[in-house]
C-alpha positions as CSV (number, residue, x, y, z in Angstrom):
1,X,31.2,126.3,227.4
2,X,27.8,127.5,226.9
3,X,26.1,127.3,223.9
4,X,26.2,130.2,221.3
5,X,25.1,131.2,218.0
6,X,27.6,132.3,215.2
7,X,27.2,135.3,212.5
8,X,28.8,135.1,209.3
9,X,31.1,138.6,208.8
10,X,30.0,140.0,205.5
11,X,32.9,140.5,203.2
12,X,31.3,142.9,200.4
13,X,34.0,142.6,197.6
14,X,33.8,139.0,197.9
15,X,29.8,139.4,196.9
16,X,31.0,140.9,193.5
17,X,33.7,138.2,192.5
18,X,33.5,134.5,193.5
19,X,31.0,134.8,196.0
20,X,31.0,134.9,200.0
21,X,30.9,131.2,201.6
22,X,28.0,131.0,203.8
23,X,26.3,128.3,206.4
24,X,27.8,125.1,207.1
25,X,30.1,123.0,205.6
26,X,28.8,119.3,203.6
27,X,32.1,116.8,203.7
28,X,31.0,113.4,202.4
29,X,32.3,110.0,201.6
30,X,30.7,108.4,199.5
31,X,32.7,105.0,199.3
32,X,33.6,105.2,203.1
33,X,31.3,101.7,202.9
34,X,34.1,99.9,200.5
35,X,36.9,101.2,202.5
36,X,37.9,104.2,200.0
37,X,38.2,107.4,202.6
38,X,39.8,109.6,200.3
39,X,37.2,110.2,197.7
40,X,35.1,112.9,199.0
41,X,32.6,115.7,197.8
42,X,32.1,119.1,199.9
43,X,29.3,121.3,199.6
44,X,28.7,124.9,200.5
45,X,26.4,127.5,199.6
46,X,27.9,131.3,198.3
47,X,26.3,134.7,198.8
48,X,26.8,136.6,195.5
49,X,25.8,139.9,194.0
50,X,22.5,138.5,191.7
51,X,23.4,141.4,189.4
52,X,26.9,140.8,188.9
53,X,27.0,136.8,189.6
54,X,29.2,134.3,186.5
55,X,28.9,131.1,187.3
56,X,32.2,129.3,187.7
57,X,33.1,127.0,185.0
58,X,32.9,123.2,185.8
59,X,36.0,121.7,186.4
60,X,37.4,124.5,188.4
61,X,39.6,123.8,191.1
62,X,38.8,124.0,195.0
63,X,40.1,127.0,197.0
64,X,40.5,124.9,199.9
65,X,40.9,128.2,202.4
66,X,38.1,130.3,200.5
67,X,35.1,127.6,200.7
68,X,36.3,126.7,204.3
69,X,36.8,130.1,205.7
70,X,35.0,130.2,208.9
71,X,34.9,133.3,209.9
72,X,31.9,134.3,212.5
73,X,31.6,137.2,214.9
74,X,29.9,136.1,218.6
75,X,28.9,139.3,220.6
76,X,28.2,136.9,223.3
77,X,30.9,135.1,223.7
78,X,34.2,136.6,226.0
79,X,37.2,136.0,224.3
80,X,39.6,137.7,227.6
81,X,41.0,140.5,228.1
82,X,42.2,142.4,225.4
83,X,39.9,140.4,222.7
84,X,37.7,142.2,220.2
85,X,35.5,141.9,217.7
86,X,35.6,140.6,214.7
87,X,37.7,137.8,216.0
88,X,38.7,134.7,213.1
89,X,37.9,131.6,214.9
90,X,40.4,128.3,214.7
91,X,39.7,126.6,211.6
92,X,37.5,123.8,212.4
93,X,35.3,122.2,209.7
94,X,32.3,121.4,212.4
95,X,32.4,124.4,214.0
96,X,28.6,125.1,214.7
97,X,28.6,121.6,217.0
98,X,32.2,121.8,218.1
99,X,34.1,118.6,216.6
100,X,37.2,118.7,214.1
101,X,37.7,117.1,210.9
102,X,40.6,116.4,209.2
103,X,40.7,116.2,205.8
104,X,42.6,113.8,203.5
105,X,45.9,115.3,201.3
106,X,43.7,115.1,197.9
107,X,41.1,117.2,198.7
108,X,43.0,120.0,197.7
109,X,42.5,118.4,194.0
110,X,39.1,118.2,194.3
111,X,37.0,120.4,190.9
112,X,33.9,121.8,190.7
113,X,31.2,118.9,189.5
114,X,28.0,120.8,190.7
115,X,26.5,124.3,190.4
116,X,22.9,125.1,191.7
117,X,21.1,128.3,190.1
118,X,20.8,131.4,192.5
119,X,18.2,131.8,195.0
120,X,17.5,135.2,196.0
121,X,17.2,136.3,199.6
122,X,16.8,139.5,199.5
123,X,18.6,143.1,198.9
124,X,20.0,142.2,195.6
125,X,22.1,139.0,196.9
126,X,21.6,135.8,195.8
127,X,22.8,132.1,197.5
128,X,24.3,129.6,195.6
129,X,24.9,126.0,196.2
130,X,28.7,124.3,194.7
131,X,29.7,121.5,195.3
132,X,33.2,120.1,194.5
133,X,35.0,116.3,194.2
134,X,38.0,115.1,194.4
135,X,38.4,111.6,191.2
136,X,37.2,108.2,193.1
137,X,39.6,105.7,193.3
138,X,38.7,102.5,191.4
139,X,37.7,99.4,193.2
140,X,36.1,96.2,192.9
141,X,32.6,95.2,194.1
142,X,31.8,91.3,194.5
143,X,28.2,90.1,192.4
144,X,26.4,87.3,191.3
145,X,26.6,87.6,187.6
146,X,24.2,86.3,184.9
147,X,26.7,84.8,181.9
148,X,26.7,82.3,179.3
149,X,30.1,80.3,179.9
150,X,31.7,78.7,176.6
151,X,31.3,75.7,175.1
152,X,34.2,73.5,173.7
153,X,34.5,72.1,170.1
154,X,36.9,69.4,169.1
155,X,39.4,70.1,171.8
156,X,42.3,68.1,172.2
157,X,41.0,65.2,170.3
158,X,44.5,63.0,169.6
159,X,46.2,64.2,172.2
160,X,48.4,60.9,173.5
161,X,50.6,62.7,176.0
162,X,51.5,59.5,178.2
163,X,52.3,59.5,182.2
164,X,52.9,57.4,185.2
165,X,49.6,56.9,187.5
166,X,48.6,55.6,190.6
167,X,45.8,52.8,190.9
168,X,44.0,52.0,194.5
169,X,41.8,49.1,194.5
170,X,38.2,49.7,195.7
171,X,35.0,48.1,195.0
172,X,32.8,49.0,193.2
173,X,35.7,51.6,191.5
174,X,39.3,51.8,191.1
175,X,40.9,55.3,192.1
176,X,42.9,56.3,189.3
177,X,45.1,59.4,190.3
178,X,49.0,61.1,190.1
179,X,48.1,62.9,186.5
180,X,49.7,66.2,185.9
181,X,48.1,69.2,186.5
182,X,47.6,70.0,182.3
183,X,44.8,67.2,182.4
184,X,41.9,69.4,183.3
185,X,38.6,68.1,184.4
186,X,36.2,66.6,181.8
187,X,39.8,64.9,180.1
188,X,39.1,61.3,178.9
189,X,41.9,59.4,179.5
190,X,43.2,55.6,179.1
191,X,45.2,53.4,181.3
192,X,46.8,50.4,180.2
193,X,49.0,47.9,182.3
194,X,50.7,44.5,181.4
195,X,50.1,41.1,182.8
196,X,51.5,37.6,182.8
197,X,51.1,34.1,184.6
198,X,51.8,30.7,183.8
199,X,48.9,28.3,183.5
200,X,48.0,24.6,183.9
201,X,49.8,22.4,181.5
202,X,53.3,25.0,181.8
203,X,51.4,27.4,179.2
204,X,52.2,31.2,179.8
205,X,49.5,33.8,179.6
206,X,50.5,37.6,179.3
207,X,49.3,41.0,177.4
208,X,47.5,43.9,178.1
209,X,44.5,45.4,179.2
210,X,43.5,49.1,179.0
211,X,40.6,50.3,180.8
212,X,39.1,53.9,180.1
213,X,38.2,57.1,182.3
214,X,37.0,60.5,182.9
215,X,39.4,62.8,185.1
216,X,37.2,64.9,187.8
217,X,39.0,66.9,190.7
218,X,42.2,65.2,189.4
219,X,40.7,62.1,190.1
220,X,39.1,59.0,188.1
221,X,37.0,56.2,189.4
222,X,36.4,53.1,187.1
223,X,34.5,50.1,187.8
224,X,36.3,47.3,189.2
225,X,35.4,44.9,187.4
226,X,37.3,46.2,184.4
227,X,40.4,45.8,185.4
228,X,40.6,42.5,184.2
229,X,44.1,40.1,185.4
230,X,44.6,42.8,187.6
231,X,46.4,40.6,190.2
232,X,48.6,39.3,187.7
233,X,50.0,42.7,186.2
234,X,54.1,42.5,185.7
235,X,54.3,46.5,185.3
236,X,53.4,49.9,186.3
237,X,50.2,51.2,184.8
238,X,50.4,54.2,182.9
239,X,48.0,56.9,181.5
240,X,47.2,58.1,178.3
241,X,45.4,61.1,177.5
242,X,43.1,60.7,174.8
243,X,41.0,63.8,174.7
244,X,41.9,66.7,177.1
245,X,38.7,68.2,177.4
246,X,35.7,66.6,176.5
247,X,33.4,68.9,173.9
248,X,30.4,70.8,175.7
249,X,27.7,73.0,174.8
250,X,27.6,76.8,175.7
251,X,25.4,77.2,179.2
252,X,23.8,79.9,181.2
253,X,23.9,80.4,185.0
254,X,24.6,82.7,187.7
255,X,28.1,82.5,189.0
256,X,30.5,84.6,191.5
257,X,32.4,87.5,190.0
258,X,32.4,91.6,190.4
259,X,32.1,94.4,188.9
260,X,34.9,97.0,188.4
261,X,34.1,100.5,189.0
262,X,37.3,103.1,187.5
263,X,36.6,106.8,187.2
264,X,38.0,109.2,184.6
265,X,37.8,113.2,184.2
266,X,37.3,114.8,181.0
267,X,37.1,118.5,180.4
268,X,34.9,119.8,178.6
269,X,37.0,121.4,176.2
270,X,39.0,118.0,175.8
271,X,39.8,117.3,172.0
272,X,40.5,113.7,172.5
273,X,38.0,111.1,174.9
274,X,40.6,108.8,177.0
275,X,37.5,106.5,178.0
276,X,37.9,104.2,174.8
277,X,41.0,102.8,176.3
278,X,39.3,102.3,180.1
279,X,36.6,99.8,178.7
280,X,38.6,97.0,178.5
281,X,37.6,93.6,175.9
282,X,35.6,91.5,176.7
283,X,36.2,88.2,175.6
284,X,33.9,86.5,173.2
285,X,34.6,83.7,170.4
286,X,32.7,83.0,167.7
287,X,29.4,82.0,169.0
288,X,30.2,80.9,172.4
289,X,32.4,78.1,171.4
290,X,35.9,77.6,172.7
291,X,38.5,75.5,170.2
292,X,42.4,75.1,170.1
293,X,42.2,78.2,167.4
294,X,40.4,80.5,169.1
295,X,41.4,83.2,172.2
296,X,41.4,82.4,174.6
297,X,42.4,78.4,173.4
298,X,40.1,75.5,175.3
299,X,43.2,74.9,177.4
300,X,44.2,78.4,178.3
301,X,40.9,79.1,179.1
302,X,41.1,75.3,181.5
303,X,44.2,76.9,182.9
304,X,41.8,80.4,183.8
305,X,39.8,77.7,185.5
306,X,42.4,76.1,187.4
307,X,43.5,78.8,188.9
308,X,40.3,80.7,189.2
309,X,41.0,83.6,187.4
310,X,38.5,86.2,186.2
311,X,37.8,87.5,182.5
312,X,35.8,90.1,181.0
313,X,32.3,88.5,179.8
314,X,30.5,91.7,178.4
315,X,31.1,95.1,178.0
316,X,31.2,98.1,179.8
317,X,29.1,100.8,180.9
318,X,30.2,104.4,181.5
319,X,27.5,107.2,183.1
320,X,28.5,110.5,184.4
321,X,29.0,110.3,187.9
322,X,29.2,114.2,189.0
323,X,30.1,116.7,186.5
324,X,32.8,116.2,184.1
325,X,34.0,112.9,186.2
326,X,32.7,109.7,184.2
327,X,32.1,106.2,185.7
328,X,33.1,103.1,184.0
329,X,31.4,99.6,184.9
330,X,33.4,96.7,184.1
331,X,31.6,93.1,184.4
332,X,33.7,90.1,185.5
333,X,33.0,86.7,186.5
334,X,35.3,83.7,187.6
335,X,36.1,80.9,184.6
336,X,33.7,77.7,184.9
């Protein structure tokens, strides 16, 4: 098919009311990148009457056949017999370079964010540029985040929760492990086992020995050397833990987490501002310092650890995106 040029068909009463679409259509999306292809913005230009042009009101909704009427007469172009001009084209949202474009279900929700002023162009008519979109959907975006992580104060000091535990021999350490999965990393912990033997002269020799620990990766080595009479031990060692979490101070560093991105329209003539309850809390003790009164507790906040989950370490941010729709920024980062 040969090339040809389209001509937009004036429609005169249009010119005096909402305006005459005009030139080519703008679809974008602008999260296409995060995998979101249903939030979208389109863009056209109107012709209106200068003298008798009301803007619309932001917020208005899209007239999905109005803004993508495409409606052009081609002199030049043979249509068969019995055609005849003007002739209404297919609906095709790309028609000036001959590809299709489907559009998602939600676009027909989509409100006007964006009104440009008029520019004349002649006879009394004036173009105008609106542009419409439909409420993002939230999503997350991994970052590096800069955060001060808690410190602990007096936690779990006196705790003498007692378990069975496994001892490998090794030199220079002895591999102390089988805890259970409460006794976080940084817990110091005792293990005590019994011994006896009978000596030269038909004297026994028995008692006990307890040798101490730090649990890392669910694991503590101890010097050999310290578990003394260990080849002549008559029971099963145990653990005791004596402190679940050793205290540390608050520190600073940059650590994995992301950013949560959720969108909210108000109207301007809204009485009431539903963003207060999109901001979420952040979670923040008394300065910085985690103990077995505060919330999160030292060992719900171990437990985050464990299990790698997120919390909210500041606050949150909210901008206008595009007209009355609002963005809200929420910071998290993974417990450490």
């Amino acid at each position: 098919m040969a090339n040809r040029t389209y001509y937009n068909r004036m429609d005169i009463p249009a010119l005096y009311s909402s305006g005459q679409p005009d030139g080519p259509i703008k679809i974008d999306f602008p999260f296409a990148d995060y995998g979101d292809t249903t939030t979208l913005t389109i863009s056209r230009d109107y012709l209106v009457k200068d003298k008798y042009y009301t803007p619309l009101k932001l917020d208005s909704k899209i007239n999905l056949p109005e803004i993508l009427d495409l409606k052009y007469e081609d002199p030049s172009f043979d249509f068969g017999s019995g055609a005849s001009w003007p002739v209404d084209l297919p609906l095709n949202l790309a028609a000036l370079n001959g590809a299709t474009v489907s559009l998602p279900p939600n676009a027909a929700k989509a409100i006007l964010v964006s009104q440009g002023a008029p520019q004349p162009v002649g006879g009394g008519i004036a173009r105008v540029t609106r542009t419409y979109a439909t409420i993002p959907q939230p999503r997350n975006e991994r970052a590096v985040q800069s955060v001060t992580f808690f410190g602990y104060s007096g936690a779990g000091t006196g705790n003498s929760a007692t378990s069975p535990c496994t001892v490998t021999e090794g030199n220079p350490y002895f591999t102390v492990t089988g805890f259970p999965d409460s006794w976080q990393d940084g817990a110091r912990i005792s293990v005590k086992y019994s011994y006896e033997y009978w000596v030269t002269g038909g004297h026994k020799k028995s008692g006990d020995v307890i040798v101490y620990g730090t649990i890392f990766g669910g694991v503590s080595k101890i010097l050999s050397a310290t578990f003394s009479e260990w080849n002549h031990r008559t029971t099963g060692t145990t653990a005791t833990l004596i402190q679940a979490v050793a205290d540390r101070d608050p520190y600073a560093a940059n650590a994995d987490g992301f950013n949560q991105y959720t969108y909210a329209h108000i109207p301007s003539d809204s009485i009431t501002n539903p963003l207060i309850s999109l901001v979420g809390t952040k979670v923040a003790p008394p300065n910085n310092i985690l103990t077995a009164s505060t919330s999160p507790t030292v060992t719900e906040y171990q437990e985050w650890t464990r299990n790698k989950r997120p919390y909210q370490f500041a606050d949150s941010t909210i901008s206008r995106w595009m007209g009355n729709i609002y963005q809200i920024v929420t910071p998290f980062v993974f417990s450490q």
